[in-house]
C-alpha positions in Angstrom: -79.3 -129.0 -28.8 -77.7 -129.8 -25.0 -75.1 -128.6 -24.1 -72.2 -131.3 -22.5 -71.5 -131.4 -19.0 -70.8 -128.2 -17.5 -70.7 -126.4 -20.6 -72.7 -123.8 -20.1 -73.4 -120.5 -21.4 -70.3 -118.0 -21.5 -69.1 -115.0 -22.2 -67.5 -114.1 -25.8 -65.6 -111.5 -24.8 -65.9 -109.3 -27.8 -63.9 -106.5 -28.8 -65.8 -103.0 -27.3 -68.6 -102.3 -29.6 -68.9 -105.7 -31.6 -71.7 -106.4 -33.4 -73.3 -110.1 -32.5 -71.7 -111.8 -36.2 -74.7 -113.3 -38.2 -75.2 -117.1 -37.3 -74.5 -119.4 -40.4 -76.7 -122.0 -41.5 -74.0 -124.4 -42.0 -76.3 -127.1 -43.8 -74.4 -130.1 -41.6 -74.6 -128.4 -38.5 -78.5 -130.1 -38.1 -76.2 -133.8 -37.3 -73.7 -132.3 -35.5 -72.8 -131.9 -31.7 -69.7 -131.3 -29.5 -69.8 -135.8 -29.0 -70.6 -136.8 -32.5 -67.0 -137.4 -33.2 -67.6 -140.2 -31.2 -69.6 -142.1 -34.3 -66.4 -141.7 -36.2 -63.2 -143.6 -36.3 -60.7 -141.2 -34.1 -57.3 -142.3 -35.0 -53.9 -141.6 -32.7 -56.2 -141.8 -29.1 -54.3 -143.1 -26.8 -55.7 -146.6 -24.8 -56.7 -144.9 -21.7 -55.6 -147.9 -19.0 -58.8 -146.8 -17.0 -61.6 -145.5 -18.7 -63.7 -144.5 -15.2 -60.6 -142.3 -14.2 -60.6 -140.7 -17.7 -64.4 -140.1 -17.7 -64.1 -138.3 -14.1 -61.1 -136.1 -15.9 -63.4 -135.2 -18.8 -66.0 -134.0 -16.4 -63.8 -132.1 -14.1 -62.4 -130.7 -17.6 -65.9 -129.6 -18.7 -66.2 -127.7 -15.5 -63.4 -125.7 -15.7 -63.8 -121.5 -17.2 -62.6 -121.7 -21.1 -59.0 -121.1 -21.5 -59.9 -118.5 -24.4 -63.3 -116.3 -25.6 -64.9 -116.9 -28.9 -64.4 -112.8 -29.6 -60.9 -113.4 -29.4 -61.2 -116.4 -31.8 -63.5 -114.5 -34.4 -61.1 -111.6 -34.1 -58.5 -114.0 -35.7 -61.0 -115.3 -38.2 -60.6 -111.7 -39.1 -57.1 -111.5 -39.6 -56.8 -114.6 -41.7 -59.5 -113.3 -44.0 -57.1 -110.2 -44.8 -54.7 -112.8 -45.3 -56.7 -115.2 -47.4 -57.0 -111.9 -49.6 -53.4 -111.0 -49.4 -53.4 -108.1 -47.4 -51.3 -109.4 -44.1 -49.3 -112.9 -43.8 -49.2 -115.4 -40.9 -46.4 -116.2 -38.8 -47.8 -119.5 -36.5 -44.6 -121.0 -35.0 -43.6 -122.7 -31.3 -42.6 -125.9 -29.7 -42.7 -128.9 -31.3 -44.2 -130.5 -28.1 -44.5 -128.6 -25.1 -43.7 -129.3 -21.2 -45.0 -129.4 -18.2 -41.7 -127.8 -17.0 -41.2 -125.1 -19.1 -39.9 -121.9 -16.9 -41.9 -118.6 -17.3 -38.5 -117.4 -18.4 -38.5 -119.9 -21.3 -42.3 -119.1 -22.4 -40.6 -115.8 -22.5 -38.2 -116.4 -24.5 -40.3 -118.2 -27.6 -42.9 -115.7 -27.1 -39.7 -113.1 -27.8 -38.3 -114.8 -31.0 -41.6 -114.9 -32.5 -41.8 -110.9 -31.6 -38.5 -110.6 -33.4 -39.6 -112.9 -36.2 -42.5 -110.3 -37.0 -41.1 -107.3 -36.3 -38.9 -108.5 -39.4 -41.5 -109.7 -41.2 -43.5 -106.5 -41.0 -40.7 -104.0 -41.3 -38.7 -106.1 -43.6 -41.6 -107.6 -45.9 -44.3 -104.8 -45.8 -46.9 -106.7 -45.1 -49.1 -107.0 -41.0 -48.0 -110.0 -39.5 -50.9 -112.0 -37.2 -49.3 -114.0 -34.4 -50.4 -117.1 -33.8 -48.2 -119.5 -31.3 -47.9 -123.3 -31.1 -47.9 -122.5 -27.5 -50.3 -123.0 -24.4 -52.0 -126.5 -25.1 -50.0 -128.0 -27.7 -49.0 -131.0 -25.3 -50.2 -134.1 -27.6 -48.1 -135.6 -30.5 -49.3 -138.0 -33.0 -46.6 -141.1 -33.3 -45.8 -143.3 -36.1 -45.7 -146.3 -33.8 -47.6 -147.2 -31.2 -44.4 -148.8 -28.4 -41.2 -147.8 -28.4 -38.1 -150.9 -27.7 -34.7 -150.0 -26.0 -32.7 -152.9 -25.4 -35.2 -155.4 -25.9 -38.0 -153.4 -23.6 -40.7 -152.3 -25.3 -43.4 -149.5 -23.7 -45.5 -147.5 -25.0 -44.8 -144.2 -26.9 -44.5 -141.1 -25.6 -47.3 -139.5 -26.6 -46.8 -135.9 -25.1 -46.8 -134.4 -21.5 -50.8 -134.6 -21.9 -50.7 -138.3 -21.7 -47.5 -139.5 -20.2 -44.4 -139.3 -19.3 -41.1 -139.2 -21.5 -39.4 -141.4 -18.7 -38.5 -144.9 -20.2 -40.3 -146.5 -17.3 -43.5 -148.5 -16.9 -45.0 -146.3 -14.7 -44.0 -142.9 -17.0 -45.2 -144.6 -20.1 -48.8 -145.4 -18.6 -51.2 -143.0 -20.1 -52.5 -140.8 -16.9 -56.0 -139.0 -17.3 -54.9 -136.9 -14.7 -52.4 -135.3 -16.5 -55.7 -133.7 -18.7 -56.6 -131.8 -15.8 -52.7 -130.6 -15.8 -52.4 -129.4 -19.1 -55.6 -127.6 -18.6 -53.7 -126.0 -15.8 -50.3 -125.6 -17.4 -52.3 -124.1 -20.5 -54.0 -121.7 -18.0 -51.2 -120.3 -16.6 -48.9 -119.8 -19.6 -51.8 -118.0 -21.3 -51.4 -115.5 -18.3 -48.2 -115.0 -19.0 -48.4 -114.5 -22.9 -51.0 -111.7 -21.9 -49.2 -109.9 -19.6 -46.4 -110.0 -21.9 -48.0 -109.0 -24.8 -50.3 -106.1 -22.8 -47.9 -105.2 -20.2 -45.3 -103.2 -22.0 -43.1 -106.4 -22.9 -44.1 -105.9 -26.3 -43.7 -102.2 -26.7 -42.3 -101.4 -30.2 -39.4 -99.4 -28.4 -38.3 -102.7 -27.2 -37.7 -104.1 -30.3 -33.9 -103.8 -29.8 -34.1 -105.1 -25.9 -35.5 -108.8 -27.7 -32.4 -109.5 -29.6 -30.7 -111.3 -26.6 -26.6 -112.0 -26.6 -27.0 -115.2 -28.1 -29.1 -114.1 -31.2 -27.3 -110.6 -31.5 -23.6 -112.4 -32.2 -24.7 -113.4 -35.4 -24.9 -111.9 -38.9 -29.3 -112.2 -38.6 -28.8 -110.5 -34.9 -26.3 -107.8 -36.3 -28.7 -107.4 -39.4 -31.7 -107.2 -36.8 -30.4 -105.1 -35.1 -29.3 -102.7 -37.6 -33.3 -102.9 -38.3 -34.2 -102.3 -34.8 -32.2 -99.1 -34.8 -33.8 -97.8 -38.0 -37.3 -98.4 -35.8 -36.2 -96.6 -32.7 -35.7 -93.7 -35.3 -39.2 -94.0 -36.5 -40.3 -94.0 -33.5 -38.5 -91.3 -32.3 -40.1 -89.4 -35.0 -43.6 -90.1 -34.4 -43.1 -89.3 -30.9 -41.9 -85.9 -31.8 -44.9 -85.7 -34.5 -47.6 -86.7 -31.3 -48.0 -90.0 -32.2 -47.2 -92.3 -29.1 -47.9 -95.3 -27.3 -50.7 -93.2 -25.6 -52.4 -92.3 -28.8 -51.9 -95.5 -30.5 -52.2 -98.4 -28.6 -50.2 -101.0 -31.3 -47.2 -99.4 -30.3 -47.7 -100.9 -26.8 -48.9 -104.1 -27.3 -49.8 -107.0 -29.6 -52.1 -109.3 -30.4 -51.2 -113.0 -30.1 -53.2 -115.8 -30.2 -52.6 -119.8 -29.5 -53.0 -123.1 -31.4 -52.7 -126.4 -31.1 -53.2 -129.7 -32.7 -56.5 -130.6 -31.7 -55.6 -134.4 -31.2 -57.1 -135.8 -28.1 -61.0 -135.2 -29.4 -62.0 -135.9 -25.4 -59.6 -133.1 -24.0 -61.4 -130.9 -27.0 -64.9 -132.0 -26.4 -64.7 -131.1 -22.7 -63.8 -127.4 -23.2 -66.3 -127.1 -26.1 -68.8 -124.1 -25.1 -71.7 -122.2 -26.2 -71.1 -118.6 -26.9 -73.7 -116.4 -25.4 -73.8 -113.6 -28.0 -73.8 -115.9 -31.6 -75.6 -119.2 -30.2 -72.7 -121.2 -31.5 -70.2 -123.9 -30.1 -66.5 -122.8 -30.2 -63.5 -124.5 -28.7 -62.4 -122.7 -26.1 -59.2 -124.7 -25.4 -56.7 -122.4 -27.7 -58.1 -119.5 -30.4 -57.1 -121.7 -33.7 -57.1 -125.4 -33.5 -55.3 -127.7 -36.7 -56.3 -131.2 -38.0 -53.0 -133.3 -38.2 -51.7 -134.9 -41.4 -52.6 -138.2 -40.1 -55.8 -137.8 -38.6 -57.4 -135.5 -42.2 -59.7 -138.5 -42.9 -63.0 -137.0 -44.3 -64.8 -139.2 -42.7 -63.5 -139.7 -39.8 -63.4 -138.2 -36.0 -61.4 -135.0 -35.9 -63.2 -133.7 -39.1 -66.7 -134.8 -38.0 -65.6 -132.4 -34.6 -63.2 -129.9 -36.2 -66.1 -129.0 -38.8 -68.6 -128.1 -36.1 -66.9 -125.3 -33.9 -66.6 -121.7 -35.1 -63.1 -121.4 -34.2 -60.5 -120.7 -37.2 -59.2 -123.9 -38.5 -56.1 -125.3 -39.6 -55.7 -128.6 -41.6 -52.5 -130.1 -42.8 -51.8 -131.1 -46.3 -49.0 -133.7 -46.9 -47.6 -135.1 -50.3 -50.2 -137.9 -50.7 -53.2 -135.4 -50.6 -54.9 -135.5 -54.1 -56.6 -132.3 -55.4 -60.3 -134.5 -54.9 -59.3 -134.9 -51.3 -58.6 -131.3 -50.7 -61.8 -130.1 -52.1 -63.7 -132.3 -50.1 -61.8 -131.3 -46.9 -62.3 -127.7 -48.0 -66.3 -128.1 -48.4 -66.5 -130.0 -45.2 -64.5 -127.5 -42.7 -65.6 -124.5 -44.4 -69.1 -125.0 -46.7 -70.2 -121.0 -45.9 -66.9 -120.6 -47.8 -65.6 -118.0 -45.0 -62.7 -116.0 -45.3 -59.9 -117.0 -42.7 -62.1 -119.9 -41.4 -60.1 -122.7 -42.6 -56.0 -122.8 -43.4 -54.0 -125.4 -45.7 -50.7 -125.9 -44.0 -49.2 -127.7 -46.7 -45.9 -130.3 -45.8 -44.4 -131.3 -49.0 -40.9 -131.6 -48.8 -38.5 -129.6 -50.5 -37.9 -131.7 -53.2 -41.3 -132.0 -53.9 -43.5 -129.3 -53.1 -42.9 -127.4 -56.7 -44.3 -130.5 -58.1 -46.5 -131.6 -55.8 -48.4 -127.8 -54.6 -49.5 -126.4 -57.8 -52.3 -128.9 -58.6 -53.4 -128.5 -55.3 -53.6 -124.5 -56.0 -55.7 -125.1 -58.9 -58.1 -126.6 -58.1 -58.9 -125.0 -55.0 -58.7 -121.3 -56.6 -60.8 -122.8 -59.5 -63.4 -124.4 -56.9 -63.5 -120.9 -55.2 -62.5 -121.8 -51.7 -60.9 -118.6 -50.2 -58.4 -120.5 -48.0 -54.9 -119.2 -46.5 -52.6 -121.3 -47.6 -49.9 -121.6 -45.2 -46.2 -123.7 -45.4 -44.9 -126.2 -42.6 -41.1 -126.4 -44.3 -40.4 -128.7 -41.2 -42.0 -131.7 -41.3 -41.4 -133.0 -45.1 -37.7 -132.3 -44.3 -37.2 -134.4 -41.2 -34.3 -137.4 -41.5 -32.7 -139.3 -38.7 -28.3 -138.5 -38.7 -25.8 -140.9 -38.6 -25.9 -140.6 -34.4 -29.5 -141.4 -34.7 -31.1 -138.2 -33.7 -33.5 -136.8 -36.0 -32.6 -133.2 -37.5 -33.7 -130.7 -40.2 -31.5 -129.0 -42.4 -31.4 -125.3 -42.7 -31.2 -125.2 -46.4 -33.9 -127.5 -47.2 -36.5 -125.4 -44.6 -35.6 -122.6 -46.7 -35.6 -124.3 -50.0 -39.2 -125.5 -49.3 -40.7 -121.9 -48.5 -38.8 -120.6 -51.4 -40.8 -123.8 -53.7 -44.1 -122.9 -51.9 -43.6 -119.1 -53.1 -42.6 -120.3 -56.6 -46.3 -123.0 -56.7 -47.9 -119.5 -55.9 -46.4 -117.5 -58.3 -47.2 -119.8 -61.0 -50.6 -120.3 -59.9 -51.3 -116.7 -58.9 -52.2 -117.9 -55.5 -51.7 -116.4 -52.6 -48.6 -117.8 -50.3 -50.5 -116.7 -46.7 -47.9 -117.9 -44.0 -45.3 -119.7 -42.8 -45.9 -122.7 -39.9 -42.7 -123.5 -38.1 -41.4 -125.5 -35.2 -39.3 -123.0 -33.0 -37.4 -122.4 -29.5 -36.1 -118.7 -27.9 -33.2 -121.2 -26.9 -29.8 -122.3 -28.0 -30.5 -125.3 -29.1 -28.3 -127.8 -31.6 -31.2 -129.6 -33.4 -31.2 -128.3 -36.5 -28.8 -128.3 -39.0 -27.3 -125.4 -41.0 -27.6 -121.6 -40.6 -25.5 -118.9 -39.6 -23.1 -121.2 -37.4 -23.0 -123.9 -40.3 -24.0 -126.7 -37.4 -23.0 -130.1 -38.3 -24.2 -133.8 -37.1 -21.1 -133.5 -35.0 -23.1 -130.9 -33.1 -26.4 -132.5 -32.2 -25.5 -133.9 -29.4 -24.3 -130.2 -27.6 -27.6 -128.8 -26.9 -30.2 -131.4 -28.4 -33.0 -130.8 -25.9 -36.5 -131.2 -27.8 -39.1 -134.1 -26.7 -40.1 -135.2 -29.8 -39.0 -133.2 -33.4 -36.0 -131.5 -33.5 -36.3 -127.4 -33.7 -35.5 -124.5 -34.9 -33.3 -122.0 -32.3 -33.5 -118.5 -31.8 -30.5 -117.9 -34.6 -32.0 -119.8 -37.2 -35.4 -118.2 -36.0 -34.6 -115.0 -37.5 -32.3 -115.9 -40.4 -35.7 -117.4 -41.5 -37.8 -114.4 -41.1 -35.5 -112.2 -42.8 -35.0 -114.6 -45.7 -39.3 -114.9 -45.7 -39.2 -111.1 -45.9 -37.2 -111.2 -49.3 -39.7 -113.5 -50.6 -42.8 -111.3 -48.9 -40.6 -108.5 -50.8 -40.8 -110.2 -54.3 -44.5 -111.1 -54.2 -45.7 -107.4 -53.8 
């Protein structure tokens, strides 16, 4: 099978002493290659004005080093098997859309929350906690209408920083090829920063009470974090006087965090699809998990056809029209060796429907056999537009729906795997609800997001104590 256009042959990077991993049979892989997406209808692709200029961004894309190694991704097919079995749970949160000019300090500070988030989690709820960030390539957004109108103009949507501009111009709204080549860029260099964060001594357990910034620490989750983070620094205090330190074991010192993105524009993917010199098969080396959207989970149609065909761990989202048949199909296309930790259901209900909605869905994939994690997006289902016109979230109902989603499991005796939530280290007013009780009059303060509105740091870690509680009752 040829490979695309600078492709190549590279390097997994494997963990010290890996074993190559068998090579599956995968009875479709005969019919498949990185382009045979393009026999299938690929919904949300943005009309590229110039399709010369996008061909010569694809092959400048295709020549560029992989952003991640396939070692690093099957090390996280790894983790989400112990999750599909219920021995860890999945924290995969971030921006809802990221930028082009996001500061190192602000990568910083999301990276922080979600260290706080599973500090709780793991301390809190008992249960290993793998990382996995909406961060370092998710720069495409799916939109429900093609142009936008303000007073009687109409453009084009914005369609992410990966496409165009969120200027209501014209010239912003054109879709830019180039602006491939600078997410590849902007992708590279957060992922530097994410690693020296996470291997430099950023992520040290005895920093645990150095993340819970001013902001965070005035209110009753910060006090109740750090009343936590002291009870750690105890611990550790203890080990250290036992032997046990950062020295002898490593995962005091650093973490491992890996990145995700919707894996919308099937080009952008295509081009940084490689061959993985020590398993002879293709992985997307663009972020270590990529997800199918809810509106682009056609069976038959592009992003399946390309999603099924790369070894990477795989998300897929589930909404409230998804029937048990369609499911099952999705589940034997994306994951027919029946893998555990290859492919993850992030279901998006709703709160007020996902009690009713989930548990057939549980059935019948527990009855079919399919050892899926099962992970809940509490954001999307609960999205609504306020009286000002900007769209929000409400506390309570993101709550509510991860409460439902542990109550489908519990019925089902399922296993709930993860939470999946948009997130910023800042202090935001997008959301509304929590600890400081924000109200519509609010939104307007601090209402900063591109495209869905957030959860901030605050909120952040209300949640992952409130998930720990849960995590508490299911073991």
């Amino acid at each position: 099978m040829p490979a695309p256009p600078g492709a190549g042959i590279v390097a997994s990077g494997p963990a010290v002493g890996e074993r190559a991993p068998a090579v599956h049979t995968w009875g479709v892989r005969d019919s498949w290659t990185p382009s045979s997406w393009r026999s299938r209808e690929a919904r949300h692709q943005p009309e590229w004005p110039d399709p010369g200029a996008l061909e010569q961004a694809l092959k400048a894309l295709a020549q560029l080093p992989p952003l991640v190694f396939a070692g690093e991704a099957r090390a996280l097919t790894r983790h989400l098997g112990a999750v599909a079995r219920g021995e860890a749970f999945l924290l995969q949160a971030g921006d809802c859309a990221e930028s082009f000019d996001s500061s190192a300090d602000s990568i910083r500070d999301k990276l922080r929350v979600i260290l706080q988030m599973a500090v709780v989690l793991t301390y809190s709820g008992g249960m290993p906690v793998v990382k996995v960030g909406r961060i370092a390539g998710q720069f495409a957004k799916p939109r429900s209408r093609p142009t936008e109108v303000r007073d009687d103009v109409e453009l084009p949507s914005f369609l992410g920083h990966i496409v165009n501009d969120i200027g209501f111009t014209e010239a912003e709204r054109a879709p830019d090829p180039d602006r491939l080549l600078t997410a590849y860029h902007r992708a590279a260099s957060t992922l530097n920063l994410l690693r020296a964060f996470t291997r430099g001594g950023f992520a040290d357990l005895s920093q645990v009470s150095s993340w819970n910034r001013e902001f965070v620490a005035s209110s009753p989750a910060g006090q109740r974090y750090a009343q936590m983070a002291g009870e750690i620094d105890r611990a550790l205090r203890f080990m250290t006087a036992c032997g046990v330190t950062s020295d002898t074991t490593p995962q005091l010192h650093e973490v491992e965090f890996f990145t995700s993105h919707e894996a919308l524009l099937l080009g952008y993917e295509e081009a940084l699809t490689r061959l993985d010199s020590l398993t002879g098969e293709w992985y997307d080396c663009s972020a270590h998990m990529l997800w199918i959207g809810e509106r682009t989970r056609q069976v038959d149609g592009a992003h399946v056809e390309f999603l099924r065909g790369v070894r990477n761990p795989i998300g897929c989202k589930v909404g409230p029209t998804a029937t048990a048949d369609e499911v099952l199909e999705l589940c034997e296309r994306l994951n027919p060796d029946r893998e555990p930790g290859r492919l993850t259901l992030i279901t998006r209900m709703g709160a007020e429907r996902v009690r009713e909605l989930l548990p057939p869905l549980l059935a019948a994939v527990r009855d079919a056999g399919h050892p899926v994690v099962w992970a809940c997006d509490p954001m999307h289902g609960n999205t609504f537009t306020s009286e000002s016109g900007l769209k929000t979230r409400h506390f309570d109902d993101v709550l509510d729906e991860i409460a439902g989603f542990f109550a489908a499991h519990a019925a089902e005796g399922t296993i709930p795997g993860g939470v999946h939530v948009e997130l910023t280290g800042d202090a935001v007013t997008e959301c509304l609800g929590g600890s400081d009780a924000l109200a519509p009059t609010d939104l307007e303060s601090r209402y900063e997001t591109m495209c869905d509105p957030r959860l901030n740091a605050r909120q952040s870690v209300d949640l992952a104590f409130r998930v720990a509680e849960l995590l508490r009752s299911r073991t």
